[in-house]
C-alpha positions, 0 to 999 in steps of 0.5 A: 517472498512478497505474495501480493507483488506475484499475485499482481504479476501473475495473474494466473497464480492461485496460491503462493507458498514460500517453500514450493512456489506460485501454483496455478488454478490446475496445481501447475507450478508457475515459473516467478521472475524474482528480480520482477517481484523484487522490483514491483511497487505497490501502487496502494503504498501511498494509502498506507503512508498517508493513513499513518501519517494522518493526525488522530481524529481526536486532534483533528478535531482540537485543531479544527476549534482551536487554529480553524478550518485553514489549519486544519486543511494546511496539516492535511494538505501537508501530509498529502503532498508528503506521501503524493498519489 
């Protein structure tokens, strides 16, 4: 059960628990439509793709001294449009 993609739907959810289900701030039960939660895409993904592909500092660095300031920007202009906002 993806937590977050209910919290984001349901605004009213408090706790999600994957045996009973969504609760309330009342301890009411919270109907989930399944096939909504299983279609929600995180709208911060993109920032998880992009810090992972993302070179190292340290080989930032090297290719800063080494290729200069456009090779640095070309990688990382790479990596942008790879994973866009």
């Amino acid at each position: 059960m993806n937590h977050k993609a209910i919290y984001a739907l349901y605004p009213n959810v408090v706790t999600v628990d994957d045996g009973a289900g969504a609760s309330d701030a009342q301890g009411n039960k919270v109907a989930i439509d399944e096939a909504a939660v299983a279609a929600w895409v995180d709208p911060d993904a993109y920032k998880y793709k992009r810090a992972a592909a993302y070179p190292s500092i340290v080989d930032q660095l090297d290719l800063l001294y080494h290729g200069g300031i456009d090779a640095w920007k070309a990688a990382i202009t790479a990596v942008k449009e790879e994973f866009p906002k």
